[in-house]
CHARMM-style PDB file with segment names, atoms N, HN, CA, C and O in Angstrom:
ATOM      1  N   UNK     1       0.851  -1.175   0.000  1.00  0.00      PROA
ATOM      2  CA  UNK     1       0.000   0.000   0.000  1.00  0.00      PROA
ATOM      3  C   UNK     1       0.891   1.230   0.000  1.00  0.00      PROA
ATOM      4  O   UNK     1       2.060   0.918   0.225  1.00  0.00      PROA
ATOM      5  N   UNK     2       0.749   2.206  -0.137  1.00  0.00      PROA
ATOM      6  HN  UNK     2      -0.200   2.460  -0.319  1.00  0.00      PROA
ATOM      7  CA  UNK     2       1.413   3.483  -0.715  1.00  0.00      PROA
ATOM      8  C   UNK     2       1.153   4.058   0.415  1.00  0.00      PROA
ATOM      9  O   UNK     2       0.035   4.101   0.928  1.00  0.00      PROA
ATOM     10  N   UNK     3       2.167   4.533   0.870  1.00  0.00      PROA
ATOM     11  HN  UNK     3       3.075   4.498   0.454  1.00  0.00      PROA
ATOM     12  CA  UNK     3       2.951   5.215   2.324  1.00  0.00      PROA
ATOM     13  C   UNK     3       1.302   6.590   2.712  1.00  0.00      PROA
ATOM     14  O   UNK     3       0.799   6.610   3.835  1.00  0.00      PROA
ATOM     15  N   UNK     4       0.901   7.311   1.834  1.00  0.00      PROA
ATOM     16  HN  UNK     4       1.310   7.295   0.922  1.00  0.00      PROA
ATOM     17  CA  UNK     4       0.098   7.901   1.710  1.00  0.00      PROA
ATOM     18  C   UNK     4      -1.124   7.324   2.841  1.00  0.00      PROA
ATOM     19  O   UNK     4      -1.462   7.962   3.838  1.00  0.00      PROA
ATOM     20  N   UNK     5      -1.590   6.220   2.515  1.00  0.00      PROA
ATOM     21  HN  UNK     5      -1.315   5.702   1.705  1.00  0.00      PROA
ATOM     22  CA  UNK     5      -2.361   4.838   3.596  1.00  0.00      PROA
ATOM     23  C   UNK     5      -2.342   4.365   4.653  1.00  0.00      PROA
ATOM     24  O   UNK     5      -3.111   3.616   5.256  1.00  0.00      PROA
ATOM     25  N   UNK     6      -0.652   5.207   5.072  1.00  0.00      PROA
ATOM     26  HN  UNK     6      -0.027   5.815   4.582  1.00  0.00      PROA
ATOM     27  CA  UNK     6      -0.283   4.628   6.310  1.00  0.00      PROA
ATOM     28  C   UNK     6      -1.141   5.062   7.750  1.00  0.00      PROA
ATOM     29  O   UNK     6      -1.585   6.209   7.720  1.00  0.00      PROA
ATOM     30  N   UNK     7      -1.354   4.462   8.699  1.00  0.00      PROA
ATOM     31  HN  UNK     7      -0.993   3.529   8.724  1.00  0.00      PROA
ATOM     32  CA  UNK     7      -1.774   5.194   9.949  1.00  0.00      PROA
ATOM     33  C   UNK     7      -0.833   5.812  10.544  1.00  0.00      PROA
ATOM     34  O   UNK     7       0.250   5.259  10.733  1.00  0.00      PROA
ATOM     35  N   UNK     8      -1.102   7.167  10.975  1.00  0.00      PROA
ATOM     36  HN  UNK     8      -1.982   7.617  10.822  1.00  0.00      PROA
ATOM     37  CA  UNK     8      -0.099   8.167  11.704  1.00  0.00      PROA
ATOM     38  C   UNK     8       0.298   7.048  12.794  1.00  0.00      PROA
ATOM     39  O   UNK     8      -0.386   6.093  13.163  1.00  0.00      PROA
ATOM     40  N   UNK     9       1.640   7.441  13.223  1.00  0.00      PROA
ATOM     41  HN  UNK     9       2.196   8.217  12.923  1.00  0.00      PROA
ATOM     42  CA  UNK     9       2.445   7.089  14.129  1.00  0.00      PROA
ATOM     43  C   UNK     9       2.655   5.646  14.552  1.00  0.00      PROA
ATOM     44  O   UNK     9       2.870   5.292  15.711  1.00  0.00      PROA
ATOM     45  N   UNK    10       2.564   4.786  13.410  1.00  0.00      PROA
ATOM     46  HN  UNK    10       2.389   5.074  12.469  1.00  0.00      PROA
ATOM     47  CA  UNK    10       3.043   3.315  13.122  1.00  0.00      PROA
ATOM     48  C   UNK    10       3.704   3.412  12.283  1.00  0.00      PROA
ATOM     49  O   UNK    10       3.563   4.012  11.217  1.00  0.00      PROA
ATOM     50  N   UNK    11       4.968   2.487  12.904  1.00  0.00      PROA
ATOM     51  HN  UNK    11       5.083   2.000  13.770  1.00  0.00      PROA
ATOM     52  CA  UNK    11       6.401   1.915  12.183  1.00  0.00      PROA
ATOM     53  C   UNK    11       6.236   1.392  11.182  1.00  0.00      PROA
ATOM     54  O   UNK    11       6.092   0.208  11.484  1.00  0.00      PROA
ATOM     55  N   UNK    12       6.117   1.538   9.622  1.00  0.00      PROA
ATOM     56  HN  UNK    12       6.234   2.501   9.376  1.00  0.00      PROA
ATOM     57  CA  UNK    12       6.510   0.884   8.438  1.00  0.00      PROA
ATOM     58  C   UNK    12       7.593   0.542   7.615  1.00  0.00      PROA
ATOM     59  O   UNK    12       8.213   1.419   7.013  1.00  0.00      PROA
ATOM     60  N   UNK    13       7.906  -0.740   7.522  1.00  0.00      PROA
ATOM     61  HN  UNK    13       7.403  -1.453   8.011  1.00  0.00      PROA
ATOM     62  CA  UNK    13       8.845  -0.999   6.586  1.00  0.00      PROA
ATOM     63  C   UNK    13       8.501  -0.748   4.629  1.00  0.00      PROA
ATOM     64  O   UNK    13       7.455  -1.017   4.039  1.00  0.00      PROA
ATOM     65  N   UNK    14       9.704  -0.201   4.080  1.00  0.00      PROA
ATOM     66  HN  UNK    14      10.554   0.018   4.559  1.00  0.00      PROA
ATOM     67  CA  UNK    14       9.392   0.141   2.756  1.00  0.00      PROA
ATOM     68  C   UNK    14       9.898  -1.322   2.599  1.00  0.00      PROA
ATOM     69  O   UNK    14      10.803  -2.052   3.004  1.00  0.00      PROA
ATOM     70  N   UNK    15       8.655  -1.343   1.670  1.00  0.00      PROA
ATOM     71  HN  UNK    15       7.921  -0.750   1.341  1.00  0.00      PROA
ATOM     72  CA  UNK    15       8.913  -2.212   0.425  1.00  0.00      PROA
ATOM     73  C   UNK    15       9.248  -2.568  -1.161  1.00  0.00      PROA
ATOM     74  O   UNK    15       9.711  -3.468  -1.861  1.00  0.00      PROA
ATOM     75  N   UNK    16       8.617  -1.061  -1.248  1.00  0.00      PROA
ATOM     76  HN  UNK    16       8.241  -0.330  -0.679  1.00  0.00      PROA
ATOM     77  CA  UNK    16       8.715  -0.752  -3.057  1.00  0.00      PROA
ATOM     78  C   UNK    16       8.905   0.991  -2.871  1.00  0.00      PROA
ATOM     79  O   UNK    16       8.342   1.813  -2.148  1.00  0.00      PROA
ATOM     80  N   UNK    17       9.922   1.080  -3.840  1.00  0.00      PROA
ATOM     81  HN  UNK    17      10.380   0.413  -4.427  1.00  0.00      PROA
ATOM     82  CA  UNK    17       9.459   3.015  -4.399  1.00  0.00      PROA
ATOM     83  C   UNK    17       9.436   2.790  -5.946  1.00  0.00      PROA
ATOM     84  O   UNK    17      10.466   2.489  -6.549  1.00  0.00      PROA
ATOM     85  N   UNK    18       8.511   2.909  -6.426  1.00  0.00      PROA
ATOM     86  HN  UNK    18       7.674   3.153  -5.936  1.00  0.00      PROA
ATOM     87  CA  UNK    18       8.266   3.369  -7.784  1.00  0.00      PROA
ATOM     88  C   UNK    18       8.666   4.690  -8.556  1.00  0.00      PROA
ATOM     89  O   UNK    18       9.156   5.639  -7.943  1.00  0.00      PROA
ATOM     90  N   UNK    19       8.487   4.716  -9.653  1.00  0.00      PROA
ATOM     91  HN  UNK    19       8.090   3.946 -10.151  1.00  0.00      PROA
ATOM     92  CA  UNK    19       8.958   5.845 -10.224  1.00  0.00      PROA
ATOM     93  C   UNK    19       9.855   5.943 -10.939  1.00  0.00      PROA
ATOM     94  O   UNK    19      10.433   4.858 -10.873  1.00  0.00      PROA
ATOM     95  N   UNK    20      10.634   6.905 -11.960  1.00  0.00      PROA
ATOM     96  HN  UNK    20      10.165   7.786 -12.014  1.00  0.00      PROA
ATOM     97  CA  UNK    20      11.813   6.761 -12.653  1.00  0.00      PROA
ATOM     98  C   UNK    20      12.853   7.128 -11.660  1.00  0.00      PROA
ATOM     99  O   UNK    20      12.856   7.697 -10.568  1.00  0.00      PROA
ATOM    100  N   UNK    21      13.782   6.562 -12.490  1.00  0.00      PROA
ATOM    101  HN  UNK    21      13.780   6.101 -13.377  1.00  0.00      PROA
ATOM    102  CA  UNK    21      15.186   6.743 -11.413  1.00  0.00      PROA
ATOM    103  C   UNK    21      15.412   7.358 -10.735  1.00  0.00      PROA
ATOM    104  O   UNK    21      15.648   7.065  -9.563  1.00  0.00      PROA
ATOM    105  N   UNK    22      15.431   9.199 -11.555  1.00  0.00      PROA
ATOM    106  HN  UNK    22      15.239   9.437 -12.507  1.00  0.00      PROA
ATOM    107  CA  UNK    22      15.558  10.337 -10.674  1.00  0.00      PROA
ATOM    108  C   UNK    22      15.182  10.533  -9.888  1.00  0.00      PROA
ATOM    109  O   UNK    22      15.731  11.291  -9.088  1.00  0.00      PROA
ATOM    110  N   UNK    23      13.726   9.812  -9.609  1.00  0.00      PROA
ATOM    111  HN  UNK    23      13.280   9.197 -10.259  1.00  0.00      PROA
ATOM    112  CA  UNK    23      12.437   9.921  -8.551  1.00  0.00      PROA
ATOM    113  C   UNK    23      13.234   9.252  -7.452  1.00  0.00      PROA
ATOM    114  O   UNK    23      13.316   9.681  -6.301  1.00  0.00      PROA
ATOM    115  N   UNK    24      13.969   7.863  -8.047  1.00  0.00      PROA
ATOM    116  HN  UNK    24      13.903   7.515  -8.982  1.00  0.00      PROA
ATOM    117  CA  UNK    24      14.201   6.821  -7.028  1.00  0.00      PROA
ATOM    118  C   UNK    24      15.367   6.953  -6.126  1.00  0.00      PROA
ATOM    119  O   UNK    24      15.568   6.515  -4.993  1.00  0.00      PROA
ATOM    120  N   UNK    25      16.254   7.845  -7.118  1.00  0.00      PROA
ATOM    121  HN  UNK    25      16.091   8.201  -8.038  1.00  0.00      PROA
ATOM    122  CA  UNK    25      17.841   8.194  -6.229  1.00  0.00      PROA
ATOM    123  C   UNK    25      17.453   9.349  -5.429  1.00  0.00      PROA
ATOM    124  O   UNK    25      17.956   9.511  -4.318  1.00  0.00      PROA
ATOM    125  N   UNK    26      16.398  10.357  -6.018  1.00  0.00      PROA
ATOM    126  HN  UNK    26      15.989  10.225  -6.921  1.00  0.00      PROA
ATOM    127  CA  UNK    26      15.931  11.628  -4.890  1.00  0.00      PROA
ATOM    128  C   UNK    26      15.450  10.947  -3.738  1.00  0.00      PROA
ATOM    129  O   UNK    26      15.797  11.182  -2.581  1.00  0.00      PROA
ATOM    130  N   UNK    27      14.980  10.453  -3.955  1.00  0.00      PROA
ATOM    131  HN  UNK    27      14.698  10.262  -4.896  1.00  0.00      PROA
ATOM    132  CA  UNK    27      14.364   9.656  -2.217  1.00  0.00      PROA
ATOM    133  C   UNK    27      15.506   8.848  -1.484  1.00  0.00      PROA
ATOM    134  O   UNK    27      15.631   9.069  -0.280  1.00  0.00      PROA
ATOM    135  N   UNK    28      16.134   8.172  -1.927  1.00  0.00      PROA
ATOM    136  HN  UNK    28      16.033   7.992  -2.905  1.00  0.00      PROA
ATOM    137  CA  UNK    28      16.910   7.493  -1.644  1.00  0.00      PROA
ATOM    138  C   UNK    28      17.839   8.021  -0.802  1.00  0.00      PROA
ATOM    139  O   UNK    28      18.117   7.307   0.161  1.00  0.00      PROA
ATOM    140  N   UNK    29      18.565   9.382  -0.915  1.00  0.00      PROA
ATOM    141  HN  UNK    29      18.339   9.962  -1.698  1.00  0.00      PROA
ATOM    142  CA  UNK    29      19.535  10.508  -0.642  1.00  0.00      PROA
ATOM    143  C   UNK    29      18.826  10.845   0.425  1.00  0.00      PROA
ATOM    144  O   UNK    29      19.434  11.196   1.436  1.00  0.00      PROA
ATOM    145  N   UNK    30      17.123  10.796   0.410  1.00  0.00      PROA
ATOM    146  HN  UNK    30      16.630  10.510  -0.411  1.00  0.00      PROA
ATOM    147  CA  UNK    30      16.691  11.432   1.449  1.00  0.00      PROA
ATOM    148  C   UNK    30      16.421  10.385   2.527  1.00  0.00      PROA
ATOM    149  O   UNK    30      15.768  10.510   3.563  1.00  0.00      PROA
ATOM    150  N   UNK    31      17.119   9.253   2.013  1.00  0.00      PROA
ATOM    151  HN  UNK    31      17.650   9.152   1.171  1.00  0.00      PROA
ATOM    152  CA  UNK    31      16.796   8.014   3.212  1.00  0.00      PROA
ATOM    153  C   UNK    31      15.707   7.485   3.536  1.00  0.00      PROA
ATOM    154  O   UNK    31      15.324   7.284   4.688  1.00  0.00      PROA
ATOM    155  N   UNK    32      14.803   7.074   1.942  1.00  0.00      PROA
ATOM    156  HN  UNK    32      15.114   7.237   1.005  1.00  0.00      PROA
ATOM    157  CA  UNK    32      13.929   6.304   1.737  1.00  0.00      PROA
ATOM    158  C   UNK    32      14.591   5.444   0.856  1.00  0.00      PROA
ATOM    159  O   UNK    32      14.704   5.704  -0.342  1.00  0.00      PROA
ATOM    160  N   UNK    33      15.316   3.799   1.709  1.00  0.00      PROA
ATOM    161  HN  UNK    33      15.225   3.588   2.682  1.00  0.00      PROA
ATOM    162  CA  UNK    33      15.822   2.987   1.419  1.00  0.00      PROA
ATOM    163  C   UNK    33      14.847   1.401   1.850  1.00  0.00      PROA
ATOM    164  O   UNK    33      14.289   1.079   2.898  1.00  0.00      PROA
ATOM    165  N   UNK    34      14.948   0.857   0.837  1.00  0.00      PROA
ATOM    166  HN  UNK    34      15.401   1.120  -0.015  1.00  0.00      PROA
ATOM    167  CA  UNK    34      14.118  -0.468   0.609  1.00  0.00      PROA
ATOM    168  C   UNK    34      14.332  -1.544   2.008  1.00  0.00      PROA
ATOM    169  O   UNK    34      15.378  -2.154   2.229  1.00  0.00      PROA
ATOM    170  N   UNK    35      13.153  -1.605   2.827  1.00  0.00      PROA
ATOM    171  HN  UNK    35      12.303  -1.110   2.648  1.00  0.00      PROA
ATOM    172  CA  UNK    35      13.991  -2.122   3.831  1.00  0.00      PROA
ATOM    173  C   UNK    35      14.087  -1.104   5.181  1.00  0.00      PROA
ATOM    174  O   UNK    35      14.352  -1.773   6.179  1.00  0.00      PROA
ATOM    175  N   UNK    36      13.987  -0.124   5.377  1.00  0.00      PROA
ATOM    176  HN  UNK    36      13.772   0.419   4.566  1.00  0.00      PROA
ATOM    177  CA  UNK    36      13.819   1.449   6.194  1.00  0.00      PROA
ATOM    178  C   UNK    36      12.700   1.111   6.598  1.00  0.00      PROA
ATOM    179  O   UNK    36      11.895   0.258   6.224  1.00  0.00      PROA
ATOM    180  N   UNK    37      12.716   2.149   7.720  1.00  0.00      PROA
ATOM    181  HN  UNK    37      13.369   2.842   8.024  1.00  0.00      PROA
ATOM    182  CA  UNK    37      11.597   2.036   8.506  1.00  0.00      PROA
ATOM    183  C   UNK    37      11.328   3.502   8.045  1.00  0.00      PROA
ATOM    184  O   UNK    37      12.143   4.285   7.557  1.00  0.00      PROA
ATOM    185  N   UNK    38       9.836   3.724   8.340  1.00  0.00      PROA
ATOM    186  HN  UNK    38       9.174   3.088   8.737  1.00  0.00      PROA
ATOM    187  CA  UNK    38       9.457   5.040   8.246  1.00  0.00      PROA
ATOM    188  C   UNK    38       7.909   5.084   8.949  1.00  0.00      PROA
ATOM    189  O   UNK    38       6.973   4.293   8.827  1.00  0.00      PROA
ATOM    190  N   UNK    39       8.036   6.403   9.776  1.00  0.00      PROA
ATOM    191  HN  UNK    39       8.796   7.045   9.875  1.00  0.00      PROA
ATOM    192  CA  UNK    39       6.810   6.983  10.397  1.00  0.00      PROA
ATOM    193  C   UNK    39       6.105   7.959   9.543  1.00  0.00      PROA
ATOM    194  O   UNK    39       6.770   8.700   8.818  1.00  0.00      PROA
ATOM    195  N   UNK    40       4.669   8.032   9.567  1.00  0.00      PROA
ATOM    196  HN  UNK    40       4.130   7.431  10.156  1.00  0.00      PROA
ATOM    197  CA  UNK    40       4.004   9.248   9.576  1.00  0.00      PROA
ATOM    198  C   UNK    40       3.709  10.109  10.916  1.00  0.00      PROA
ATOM    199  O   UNK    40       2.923   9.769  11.801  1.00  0.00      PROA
ATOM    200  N   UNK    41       4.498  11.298  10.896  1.00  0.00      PROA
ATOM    201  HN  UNK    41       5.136  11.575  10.178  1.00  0.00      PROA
ATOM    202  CA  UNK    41       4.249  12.120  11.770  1.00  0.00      PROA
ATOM    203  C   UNK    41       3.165  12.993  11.728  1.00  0.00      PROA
ATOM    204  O   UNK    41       2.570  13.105  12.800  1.00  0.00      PROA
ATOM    205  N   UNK    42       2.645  13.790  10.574  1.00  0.00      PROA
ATOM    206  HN  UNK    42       3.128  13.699   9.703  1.00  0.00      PROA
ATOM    207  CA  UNK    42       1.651  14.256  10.392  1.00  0.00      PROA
ATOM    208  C   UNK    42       1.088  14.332   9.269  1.00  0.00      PROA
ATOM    209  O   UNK    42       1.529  13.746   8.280  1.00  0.00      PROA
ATOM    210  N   UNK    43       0.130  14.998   9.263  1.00  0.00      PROA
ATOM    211  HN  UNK    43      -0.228  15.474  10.066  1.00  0.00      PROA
ATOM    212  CA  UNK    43      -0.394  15.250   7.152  1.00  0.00      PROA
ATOM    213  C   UNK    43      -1.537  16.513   7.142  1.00  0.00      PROA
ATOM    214  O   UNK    43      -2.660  16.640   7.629  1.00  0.00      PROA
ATOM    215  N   UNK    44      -0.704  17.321   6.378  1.00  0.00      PROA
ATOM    216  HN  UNK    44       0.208  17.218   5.981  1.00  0.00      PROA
ATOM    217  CA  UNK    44      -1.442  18.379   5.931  1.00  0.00      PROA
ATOM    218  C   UNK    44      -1.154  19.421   5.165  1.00  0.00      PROA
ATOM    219  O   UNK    44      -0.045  19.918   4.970  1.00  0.00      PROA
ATOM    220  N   UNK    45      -2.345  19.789   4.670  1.00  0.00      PROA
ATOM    221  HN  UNK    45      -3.246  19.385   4.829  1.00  0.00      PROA
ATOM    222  CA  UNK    45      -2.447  19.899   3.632  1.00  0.00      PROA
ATOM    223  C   UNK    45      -2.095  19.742   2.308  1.00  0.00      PROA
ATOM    224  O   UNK    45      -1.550  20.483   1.490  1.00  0.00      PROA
ATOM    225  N   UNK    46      -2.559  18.529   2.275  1.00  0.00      PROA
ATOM    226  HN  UNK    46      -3.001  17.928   2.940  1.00  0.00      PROA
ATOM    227  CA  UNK    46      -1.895  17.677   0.851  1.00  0.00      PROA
ATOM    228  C   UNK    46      -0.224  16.957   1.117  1.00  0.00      PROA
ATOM    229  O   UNK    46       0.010  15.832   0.676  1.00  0.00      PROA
ATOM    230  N   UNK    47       0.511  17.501   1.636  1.00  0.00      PROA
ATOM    231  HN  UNK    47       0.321  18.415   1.995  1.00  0.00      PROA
ATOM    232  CA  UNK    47       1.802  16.795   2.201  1.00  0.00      PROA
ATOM    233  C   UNK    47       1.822  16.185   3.803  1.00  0.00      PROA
ATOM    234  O   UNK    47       1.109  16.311   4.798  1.00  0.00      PROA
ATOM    235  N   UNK    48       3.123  15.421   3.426  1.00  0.00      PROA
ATOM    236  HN  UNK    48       3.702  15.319   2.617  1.00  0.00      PROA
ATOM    237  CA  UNK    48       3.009  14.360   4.611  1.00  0.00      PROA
ATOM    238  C   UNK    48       4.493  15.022   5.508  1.00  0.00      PROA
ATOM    239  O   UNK    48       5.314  15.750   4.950  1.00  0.00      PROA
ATOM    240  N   UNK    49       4.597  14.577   7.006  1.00  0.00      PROA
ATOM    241  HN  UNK    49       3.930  13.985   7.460  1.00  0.00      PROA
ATOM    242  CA  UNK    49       5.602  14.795   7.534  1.00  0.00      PROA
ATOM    243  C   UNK    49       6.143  13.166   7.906  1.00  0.00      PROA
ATOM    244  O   UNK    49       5.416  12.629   8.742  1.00  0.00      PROA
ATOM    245  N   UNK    50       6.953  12.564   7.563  1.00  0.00      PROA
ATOM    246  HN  UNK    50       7.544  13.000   6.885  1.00  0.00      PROA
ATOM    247  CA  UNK    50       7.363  11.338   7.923  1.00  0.00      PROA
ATOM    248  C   UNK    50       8.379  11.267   8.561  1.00  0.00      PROA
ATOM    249  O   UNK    50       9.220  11.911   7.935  1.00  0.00      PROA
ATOM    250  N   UNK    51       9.013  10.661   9.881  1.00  0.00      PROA
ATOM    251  HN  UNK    51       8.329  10.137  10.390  1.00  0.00      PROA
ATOM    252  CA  UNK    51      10.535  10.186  10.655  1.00  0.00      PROA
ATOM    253  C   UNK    51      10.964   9.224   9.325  1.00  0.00      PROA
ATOM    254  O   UNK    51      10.275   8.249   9.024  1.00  0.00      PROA
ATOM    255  N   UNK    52      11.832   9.496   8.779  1.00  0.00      PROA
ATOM    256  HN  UNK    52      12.392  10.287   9.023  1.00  0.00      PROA
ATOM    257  CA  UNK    52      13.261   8.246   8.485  1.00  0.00      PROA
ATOM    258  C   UNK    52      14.380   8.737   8.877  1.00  0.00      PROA
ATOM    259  O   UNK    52      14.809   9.891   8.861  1.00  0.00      PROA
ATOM    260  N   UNK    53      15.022   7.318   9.396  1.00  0.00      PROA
ATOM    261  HN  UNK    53      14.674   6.380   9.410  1.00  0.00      PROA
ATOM    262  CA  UNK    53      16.472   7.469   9.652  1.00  0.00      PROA
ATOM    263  C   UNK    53      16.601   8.619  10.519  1.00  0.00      PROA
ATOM    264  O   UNK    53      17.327   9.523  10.106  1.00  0.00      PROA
ATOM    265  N   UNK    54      15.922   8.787  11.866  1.00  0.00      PROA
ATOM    266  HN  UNK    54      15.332   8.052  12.201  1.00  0.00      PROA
ATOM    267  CA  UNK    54      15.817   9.853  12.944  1.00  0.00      PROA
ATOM    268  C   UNK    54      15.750  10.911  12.077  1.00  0.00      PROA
ATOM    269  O   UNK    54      16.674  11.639  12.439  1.00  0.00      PROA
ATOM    270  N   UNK    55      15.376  11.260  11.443  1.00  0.00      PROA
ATOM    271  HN  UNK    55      14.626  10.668  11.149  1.00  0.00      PROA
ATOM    272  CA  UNK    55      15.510  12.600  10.691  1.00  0.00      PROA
ATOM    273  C   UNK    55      13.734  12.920  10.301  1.00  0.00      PROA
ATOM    274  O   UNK    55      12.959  12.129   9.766  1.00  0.00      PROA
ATOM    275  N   UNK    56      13.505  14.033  10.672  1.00  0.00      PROA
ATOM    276  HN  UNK    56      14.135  14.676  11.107  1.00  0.00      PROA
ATOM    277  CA  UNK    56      11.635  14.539  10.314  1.00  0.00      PROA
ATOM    278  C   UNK    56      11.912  14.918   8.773  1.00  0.00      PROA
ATOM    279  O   UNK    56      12.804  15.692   8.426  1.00  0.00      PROA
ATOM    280  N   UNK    57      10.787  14.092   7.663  1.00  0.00      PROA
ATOM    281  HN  UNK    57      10.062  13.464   7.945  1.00  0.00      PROA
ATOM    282  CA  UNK    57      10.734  15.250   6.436  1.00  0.00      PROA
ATOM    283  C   UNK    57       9.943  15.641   5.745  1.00  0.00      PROA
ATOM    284  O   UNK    57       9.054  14.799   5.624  1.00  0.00      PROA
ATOM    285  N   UNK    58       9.738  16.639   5.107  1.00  0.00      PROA
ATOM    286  HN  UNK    58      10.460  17.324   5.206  1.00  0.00      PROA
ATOM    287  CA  UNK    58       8.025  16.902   4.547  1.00  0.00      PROA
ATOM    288  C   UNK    58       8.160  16.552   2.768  1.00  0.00      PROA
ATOM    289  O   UNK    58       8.970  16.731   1.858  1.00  0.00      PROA
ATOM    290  N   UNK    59       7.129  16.093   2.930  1.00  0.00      PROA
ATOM    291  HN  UNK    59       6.471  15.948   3.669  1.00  0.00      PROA
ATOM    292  CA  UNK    59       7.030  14.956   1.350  1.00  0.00      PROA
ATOM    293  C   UNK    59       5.454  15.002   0.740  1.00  0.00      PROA
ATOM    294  O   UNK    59       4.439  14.663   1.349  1.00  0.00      PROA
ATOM    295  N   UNK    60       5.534  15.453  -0.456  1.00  0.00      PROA
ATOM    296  HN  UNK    60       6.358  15.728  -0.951  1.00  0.00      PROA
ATOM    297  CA  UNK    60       4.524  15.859  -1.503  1.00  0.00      PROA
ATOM    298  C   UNK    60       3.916  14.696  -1.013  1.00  0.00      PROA
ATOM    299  O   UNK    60       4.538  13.950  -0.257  1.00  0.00      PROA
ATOM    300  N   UNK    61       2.430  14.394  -1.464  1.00  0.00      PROA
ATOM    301  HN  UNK    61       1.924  15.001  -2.078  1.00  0.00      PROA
ATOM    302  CA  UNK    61       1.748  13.377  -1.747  1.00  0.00      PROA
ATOM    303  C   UNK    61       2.323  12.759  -2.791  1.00  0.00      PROA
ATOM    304  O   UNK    61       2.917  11.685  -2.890  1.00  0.00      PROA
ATOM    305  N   UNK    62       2.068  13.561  -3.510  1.00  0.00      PROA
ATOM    306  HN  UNK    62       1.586  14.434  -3.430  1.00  0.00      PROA
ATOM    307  CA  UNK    62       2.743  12.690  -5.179  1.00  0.00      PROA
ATOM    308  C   UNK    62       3.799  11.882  -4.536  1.00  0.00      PROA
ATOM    309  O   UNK    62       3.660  10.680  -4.306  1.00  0.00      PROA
ATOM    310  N   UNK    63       4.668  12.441  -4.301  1.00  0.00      PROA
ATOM    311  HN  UNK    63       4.781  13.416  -4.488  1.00  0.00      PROA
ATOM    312  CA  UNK    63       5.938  11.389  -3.815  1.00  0.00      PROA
ATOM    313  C   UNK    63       5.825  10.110  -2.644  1.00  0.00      PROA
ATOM    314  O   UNK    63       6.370   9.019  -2.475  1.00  0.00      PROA
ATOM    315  N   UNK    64       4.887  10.851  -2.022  1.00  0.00      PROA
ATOM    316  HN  UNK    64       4.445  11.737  -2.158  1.00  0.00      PROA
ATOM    317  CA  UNK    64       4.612   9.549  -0.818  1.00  0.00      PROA
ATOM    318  C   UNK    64       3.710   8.535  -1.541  1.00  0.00      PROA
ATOM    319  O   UNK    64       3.690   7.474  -0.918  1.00  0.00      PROA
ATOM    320  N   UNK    65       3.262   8.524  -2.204  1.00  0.00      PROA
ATOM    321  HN  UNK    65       3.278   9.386  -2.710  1.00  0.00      PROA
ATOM    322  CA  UNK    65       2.036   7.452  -3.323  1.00  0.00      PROA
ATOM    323  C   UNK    65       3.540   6.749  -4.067  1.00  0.00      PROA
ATOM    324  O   UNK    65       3.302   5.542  -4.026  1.00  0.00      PROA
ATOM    325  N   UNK    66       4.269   6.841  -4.403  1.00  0.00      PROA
ATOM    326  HN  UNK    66       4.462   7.821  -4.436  1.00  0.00      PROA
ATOM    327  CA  UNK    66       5.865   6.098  -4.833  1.00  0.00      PROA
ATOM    328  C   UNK    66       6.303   5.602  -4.049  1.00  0.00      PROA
ATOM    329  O   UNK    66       7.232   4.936  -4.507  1.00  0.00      PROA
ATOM    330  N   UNK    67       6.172   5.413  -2.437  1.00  0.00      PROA
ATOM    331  HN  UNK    67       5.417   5.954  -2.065  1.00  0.00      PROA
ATOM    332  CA  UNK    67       6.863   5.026  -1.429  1.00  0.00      PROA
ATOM    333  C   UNK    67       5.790   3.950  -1.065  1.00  0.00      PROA
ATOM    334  O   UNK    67       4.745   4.490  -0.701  1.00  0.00      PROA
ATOM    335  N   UNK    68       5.744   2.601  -1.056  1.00  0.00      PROA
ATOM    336  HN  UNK    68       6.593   2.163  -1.352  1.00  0.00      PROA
ATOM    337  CA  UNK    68       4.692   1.768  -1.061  1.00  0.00      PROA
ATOM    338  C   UNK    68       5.546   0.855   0.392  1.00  0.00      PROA
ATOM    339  O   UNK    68       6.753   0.629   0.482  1.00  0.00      PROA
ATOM    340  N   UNK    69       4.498   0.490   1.348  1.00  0.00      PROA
ATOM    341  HN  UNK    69       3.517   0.674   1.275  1.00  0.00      PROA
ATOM    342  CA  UNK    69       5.020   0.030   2.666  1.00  0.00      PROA
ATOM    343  C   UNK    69       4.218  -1.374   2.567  1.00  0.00      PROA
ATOM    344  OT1 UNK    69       4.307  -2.201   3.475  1.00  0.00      PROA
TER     345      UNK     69
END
C-alpha cells in the first residue's frame, strides 16, 4: 500500500518506491531505502511529515504514493 495509507504514528517498513530513477535516487539521498523504517508524523495539507532514519521530512503526496510500505 502506498505510504500515503499509512496510519499516523506506526512503524513501516518500505517495500517498493516506484517511479523513474531520478524519482528513485531523490528519495533514496533522502533516506527512503528499501527495507527502512518510516513513520508518519503528520499530514497536511496535501503533504506528509514522515521520521526516516531519525531525521523529520516533509514529502509531496505525489511522492509519498511512490513510497509503497
Amino acid at each position: 500500500m502506498p505510504l500515503t495509507f499509512a496510519p499516523q504514528g506506526t512503524i513501516n517498513k518500505i517495500k517498493q518506491i516506484k517511479g523513474k530513477d531520478d524519482t528513485r535516487r531523490f528519495l533514496g539521498e533522502l533516506g527512503f531505502t528499501i527495507g527502512g523504517d518510516v513513520t508518519v508524523v503528520a499530514e497536511m495539507g496535501g503533504n506528509m511529515i514522515v521520521n526516516v532514519k531519525d531525521a523529520r521530512i516533509a514529502i509531496s503526496k505525489s511522492m509519498a504514493n511512490r513510497i509503497m510500505v
